[in-house]
C-alpha positions as a Markdown table, in Angstrom:
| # | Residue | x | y | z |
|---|---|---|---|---|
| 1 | Unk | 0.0 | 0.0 | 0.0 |
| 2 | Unk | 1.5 | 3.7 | -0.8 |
| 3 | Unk | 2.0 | 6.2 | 1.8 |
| 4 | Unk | 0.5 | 9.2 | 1.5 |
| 5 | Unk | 3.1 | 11.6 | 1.4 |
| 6 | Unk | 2.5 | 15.3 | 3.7 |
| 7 | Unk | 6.0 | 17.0 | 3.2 |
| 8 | Unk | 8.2 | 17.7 | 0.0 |
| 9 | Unk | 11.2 | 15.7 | -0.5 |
| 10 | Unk | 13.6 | 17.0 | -3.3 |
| 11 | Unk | 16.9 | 14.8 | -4.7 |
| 12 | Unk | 20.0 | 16.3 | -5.8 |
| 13 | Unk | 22.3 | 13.4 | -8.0 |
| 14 | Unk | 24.1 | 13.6 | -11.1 |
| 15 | Unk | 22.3 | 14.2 | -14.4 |
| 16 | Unk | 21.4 | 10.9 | -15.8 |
| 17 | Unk | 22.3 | 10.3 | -19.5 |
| 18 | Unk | 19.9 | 12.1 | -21.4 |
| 19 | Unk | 16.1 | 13.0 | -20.7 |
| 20 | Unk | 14.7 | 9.8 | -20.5 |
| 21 | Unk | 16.7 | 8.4 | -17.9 |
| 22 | Unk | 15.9 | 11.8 | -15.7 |
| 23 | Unk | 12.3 | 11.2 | -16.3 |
| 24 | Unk | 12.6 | 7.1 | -15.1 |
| 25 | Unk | 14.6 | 8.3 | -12.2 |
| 26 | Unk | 11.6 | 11.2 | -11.4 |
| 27 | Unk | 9.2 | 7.8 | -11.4 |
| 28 | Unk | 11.4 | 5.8 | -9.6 |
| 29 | Unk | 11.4 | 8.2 | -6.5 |
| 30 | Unk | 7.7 | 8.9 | -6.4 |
| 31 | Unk | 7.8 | 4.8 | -5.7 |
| 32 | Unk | 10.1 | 5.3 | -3.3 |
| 33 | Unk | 8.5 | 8.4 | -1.6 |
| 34 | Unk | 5.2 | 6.8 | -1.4 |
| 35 | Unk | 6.5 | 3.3 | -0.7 |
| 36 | Unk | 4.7 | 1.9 | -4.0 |
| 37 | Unk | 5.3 | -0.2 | -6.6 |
| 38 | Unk | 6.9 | 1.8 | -10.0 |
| 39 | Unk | 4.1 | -0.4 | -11.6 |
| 40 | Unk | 1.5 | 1.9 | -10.3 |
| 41 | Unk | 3.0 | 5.2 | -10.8 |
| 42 | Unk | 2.5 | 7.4 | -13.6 |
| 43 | Unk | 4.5 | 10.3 | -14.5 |
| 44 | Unk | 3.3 | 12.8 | -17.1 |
| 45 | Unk | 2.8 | 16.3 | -18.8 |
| 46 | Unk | 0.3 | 18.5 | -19.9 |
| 47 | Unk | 0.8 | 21.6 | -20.9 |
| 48 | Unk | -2.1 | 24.7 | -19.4 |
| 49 | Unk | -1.3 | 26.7 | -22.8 |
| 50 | Unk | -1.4 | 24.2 | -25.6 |
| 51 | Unk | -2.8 | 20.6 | -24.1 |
| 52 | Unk | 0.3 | 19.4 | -25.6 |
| 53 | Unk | 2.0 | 16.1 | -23.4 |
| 54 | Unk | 5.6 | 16.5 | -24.4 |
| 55 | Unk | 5.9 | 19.5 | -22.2 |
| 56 | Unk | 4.5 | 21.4 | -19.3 |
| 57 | Unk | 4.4 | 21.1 | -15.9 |
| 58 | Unk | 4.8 | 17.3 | -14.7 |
| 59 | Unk | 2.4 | 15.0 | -12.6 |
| 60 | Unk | 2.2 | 11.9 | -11.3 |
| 61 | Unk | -0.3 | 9.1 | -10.4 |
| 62 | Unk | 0.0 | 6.4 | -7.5 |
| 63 | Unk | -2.6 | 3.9 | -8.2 |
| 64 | Unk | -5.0 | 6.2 | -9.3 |
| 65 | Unk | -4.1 | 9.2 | -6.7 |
| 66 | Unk | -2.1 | 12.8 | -7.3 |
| 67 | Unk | 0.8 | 13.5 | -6.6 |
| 68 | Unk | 2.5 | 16.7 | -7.1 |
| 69 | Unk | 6.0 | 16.5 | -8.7 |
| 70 | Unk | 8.5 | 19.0 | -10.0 |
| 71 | Unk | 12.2 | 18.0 | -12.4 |
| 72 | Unk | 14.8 | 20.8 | -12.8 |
| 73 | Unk | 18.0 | 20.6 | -14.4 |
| 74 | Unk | 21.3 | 22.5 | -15.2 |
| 75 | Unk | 24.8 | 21.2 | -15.9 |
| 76 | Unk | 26.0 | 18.3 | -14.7 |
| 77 | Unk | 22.7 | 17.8 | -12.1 |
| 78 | Unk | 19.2 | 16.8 | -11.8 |
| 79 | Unk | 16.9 | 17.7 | -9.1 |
| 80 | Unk | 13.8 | 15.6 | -8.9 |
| 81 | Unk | 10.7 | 16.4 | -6.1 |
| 82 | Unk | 7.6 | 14.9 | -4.9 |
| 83 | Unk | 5.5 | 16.4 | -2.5 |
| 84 | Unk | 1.3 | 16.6 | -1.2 |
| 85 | Unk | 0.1 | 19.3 | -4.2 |
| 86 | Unk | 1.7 | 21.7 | -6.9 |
| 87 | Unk | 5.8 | 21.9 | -6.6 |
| 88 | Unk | 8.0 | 24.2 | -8.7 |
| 89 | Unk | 11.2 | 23.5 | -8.2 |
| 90 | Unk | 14.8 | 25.2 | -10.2 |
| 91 | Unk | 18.5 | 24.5 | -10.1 |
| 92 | Unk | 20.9 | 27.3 | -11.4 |
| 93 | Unk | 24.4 | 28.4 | -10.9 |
| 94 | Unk | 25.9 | 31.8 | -10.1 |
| 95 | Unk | 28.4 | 31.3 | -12.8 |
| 96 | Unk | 25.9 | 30.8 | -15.4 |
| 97 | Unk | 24.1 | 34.1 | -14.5 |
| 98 | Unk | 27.1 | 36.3 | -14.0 |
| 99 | Unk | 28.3 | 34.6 | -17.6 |
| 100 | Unk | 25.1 | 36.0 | -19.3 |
| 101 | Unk | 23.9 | 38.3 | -17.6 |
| 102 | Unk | 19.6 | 38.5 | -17.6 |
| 103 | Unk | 17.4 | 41.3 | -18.2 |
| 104 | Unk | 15.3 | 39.5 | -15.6 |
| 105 | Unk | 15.8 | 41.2 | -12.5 |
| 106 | Unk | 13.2 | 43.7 | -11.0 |
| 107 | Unk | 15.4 | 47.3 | -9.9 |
| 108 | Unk | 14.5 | 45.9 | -6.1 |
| 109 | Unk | 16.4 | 42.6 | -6.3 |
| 110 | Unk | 19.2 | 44.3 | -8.0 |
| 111 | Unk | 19.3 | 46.2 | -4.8 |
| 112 | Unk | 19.6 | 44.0 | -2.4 |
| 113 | Unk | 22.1 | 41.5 | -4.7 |
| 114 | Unk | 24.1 | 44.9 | -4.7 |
| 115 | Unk | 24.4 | 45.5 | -1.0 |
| 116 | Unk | 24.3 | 42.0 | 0.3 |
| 117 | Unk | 27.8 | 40.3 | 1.3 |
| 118 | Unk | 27.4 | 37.5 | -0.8 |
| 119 | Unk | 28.2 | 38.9 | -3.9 |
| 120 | Unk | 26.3 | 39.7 | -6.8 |
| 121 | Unk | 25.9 | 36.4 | -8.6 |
| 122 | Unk | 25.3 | 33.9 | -6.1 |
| 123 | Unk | 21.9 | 36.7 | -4.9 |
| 124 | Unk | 21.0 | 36.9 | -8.2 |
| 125 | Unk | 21.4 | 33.1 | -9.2 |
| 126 | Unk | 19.0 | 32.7 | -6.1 |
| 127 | Unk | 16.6 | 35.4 | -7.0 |
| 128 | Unk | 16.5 | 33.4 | -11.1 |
| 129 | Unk | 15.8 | 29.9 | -9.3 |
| 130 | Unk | 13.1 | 31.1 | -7.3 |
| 131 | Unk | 11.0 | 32.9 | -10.3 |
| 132 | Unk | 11.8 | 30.1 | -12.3 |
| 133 | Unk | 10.5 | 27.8 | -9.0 |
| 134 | Unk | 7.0 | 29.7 | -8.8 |
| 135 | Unk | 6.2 | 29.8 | -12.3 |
| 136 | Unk | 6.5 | 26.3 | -13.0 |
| 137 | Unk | 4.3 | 25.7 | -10.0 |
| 138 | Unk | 2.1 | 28.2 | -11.4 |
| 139 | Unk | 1.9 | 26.0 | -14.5 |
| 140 | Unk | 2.8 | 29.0 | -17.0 |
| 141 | Unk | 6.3 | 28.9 | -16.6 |
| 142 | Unk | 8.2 | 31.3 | -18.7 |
| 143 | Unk | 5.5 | 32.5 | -21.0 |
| 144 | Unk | 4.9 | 34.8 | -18.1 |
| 145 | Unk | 8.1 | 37.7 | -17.8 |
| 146 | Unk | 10.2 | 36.6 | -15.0 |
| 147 | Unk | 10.3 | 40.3 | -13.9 |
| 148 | Unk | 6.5 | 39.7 | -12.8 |
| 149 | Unk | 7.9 | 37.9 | -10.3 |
| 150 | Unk | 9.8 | 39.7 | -7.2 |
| 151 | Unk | 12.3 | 37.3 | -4.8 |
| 152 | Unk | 12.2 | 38.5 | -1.4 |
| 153 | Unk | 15.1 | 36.7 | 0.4 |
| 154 | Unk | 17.6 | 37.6 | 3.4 |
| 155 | Unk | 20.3 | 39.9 | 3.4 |
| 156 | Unk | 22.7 | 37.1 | 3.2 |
| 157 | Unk | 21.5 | 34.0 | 1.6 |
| 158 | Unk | 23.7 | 31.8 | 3.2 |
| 159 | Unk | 22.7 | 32.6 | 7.0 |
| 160 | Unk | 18.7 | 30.8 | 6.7 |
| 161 | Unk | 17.0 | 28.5 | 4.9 |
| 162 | Unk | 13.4 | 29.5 | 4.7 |
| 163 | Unk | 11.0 | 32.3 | 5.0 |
| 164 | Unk | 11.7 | 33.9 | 1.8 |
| 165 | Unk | 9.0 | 34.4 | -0.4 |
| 166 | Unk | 8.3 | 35.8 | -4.3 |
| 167 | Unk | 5.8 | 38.3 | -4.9 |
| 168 | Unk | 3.8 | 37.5 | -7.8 |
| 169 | Unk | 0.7 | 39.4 | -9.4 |
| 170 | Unk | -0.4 | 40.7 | -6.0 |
| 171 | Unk | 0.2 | 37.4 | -3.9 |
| 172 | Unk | 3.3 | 36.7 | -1.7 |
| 173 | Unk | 4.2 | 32.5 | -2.5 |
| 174 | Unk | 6.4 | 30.9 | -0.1 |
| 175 | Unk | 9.9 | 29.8 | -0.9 |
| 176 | Unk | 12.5 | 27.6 | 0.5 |
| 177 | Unk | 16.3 | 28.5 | -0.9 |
| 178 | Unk | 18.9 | 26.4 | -0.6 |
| 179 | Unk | 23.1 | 27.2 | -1.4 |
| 180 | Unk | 23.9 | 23.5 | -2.1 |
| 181 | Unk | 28.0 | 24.7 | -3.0 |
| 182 | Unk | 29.4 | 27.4 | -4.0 |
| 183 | Unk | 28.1 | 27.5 | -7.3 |
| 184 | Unk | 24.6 | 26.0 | -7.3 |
| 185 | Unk | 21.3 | 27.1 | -5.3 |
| 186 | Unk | 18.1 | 25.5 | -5.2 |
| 187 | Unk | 14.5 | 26.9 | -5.0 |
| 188 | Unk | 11.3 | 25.2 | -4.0 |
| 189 | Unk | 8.1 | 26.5 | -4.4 |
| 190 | Unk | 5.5 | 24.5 | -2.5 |
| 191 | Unk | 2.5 | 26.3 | -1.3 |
| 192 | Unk | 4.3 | 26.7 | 2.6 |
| 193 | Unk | 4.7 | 22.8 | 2.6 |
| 194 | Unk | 7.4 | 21.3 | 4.6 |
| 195 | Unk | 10.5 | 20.3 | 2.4 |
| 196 | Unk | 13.3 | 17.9 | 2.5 |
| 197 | Unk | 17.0 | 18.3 | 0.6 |
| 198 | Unk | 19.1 | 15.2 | 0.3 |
| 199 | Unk | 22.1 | 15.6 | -1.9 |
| 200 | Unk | 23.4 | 12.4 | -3.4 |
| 201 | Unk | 26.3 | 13.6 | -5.1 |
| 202 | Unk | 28.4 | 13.2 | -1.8 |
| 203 | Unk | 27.1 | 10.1 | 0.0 |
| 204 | Unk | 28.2 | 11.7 | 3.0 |
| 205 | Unk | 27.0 | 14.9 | 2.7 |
| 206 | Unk | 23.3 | 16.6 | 2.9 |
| 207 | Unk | 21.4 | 19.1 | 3.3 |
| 208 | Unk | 20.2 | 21.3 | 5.9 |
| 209 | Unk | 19.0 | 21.9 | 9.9 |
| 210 | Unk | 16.0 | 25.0 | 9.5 |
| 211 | Unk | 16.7 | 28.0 | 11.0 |
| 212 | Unk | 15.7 | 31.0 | 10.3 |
| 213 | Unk | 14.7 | 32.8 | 6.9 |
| 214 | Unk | 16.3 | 32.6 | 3.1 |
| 215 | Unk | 19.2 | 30.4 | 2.8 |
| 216 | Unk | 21.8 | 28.0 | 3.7 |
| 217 | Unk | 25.3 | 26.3 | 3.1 |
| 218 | Unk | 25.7 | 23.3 | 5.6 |
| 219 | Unk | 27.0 | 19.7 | 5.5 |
| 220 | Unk | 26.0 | 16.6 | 7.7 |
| 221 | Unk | 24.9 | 13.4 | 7.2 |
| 222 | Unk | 20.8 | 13.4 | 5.3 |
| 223 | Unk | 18.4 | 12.7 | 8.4 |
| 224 | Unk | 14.7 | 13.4 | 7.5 |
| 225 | Unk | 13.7 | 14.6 | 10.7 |
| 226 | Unk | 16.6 | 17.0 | 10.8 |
| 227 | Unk | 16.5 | 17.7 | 7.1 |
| 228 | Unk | 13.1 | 19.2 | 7.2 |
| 229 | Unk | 12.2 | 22.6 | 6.3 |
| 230 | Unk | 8.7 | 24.3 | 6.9 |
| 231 | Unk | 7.1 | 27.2 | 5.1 |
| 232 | Unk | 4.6 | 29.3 | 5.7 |
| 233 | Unk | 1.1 | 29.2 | 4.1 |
| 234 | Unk | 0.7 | 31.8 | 0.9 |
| 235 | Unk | -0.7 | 35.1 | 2.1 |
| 236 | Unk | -2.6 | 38.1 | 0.4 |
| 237 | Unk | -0.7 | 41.3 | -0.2 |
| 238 | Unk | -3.2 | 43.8 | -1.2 |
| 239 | Unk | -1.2 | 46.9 | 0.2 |
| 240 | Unk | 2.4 | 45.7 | -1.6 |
| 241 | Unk | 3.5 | 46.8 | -5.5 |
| 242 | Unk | 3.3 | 44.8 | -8.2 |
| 243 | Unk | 6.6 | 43.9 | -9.6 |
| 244 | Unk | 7.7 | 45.8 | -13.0 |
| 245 | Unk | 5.5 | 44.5 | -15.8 |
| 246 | Unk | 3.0 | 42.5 | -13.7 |
């Protein structure tokens, strides 16, 4: 019998060897997660815009029943997630966005990457995961201008690990940011759910202890109970701004 599963849990591994493979792996850890058999799960697509199934957000089946799931990339690794409802999840590294730079950035996040003391790239790579997190969860993904979308994250993005949040056509969403090394940073958007980060490219080293608000750099062995990190449920901003172009 499958578990029902209440809390998010996201995999960082090495990129399999092309597309297909990254999908199989995304089905084999729903069976895991849910304790089922990979016979009864069912991965698949469907695009909000076009009804197309070779693209779009993903979902999954366990014998019969949703489950949210979410499959990001960038070089080298492959982030899978499986979690209670709608999951965005994104993978990017600083040195990609300080390669080419984006004209994705509203002027507030510029700010804030400017005076932080993380540096420019590593703030900004954050604040491009996290748009790129709540728009696939939104279903749209990048039809809608990432500058619609605000990130909100701590002065220092490697002092917290939750309590962030993006602002997003009038509606602050929760987000969960996590600095896996120095040049990659993950970002979950989950509707507030709890979420769990186990990095399997170093056996013995995982992901992070909550405490307090944006983001965190912090080894130790992967224990769930430790591992887990908690939102805060989506609120209504009617008194905030928009975000330029929304």
């Amino acid at each position: 019998m499958s578990r029902a599963v209440r809390t998010v849990s996201v995999r960082v591994a090495a990129a399999g060897a092309s597309r297909t493979a990254d999908r199989e792996a995304l089905l084999a850890f729903v069976a895991e997660v849910t304790r089922s058999d990979p016979a009864l799960v069912r991965v698949r697509r469907r695009c909000p815009h076009c009804g197309a199934v070779d693209h779009g957000r993903p979902d999954a089946l366990v014998d019969g029943r949703p489950v949210g799931v979410g499959l990001a990339r960038t070089s080298g690794v492959l982030v899978l997630a499986v979690g209670p409802g709608r999951i965005g999840v994104d993978v990017e590294r600083p040195s990609r966005v300080t390669a080419a730079p984006l004209d994705a950035f509203t002027a507030g996040e510029r700010d804030r990457a400017a005076a932080g003391p993380d540096g420019v790239g590593l703030q900004l790579a954050a604040c491009w995961a996290v748009k790129e997190a709540v728009l696939k969860r939104d279903g749209r993904g990048l039809r809608v201008e990432p500058v619609r979308v605000e990130a909100v994250l701590g002065r220092t993005v490697r002092e917290t690990v939750r309590g962030g949040h993006a602002r997003f056509d009038g509606v602050d969403h929760p987000v969960t940011v996590v600095v896996l090394d120095a040049d990659l940073v993950l970002a979950v958007a989950a509707g507030g759910a709890a979420v769990r980060v186990q990095d399997l490219r170093a056996r013995d080293r995982s992901v992070v202890s909550p405490r307090r608000a944006g983001l965190s750099e912090r080894p130790g062995p992967y224990r769930p109970r430790e591992a887990g990190l908690r939102g805060t449920r989506a609120r209504r901003a009617p008194d905030a701004p928009r975000a330029p172009g929304a």
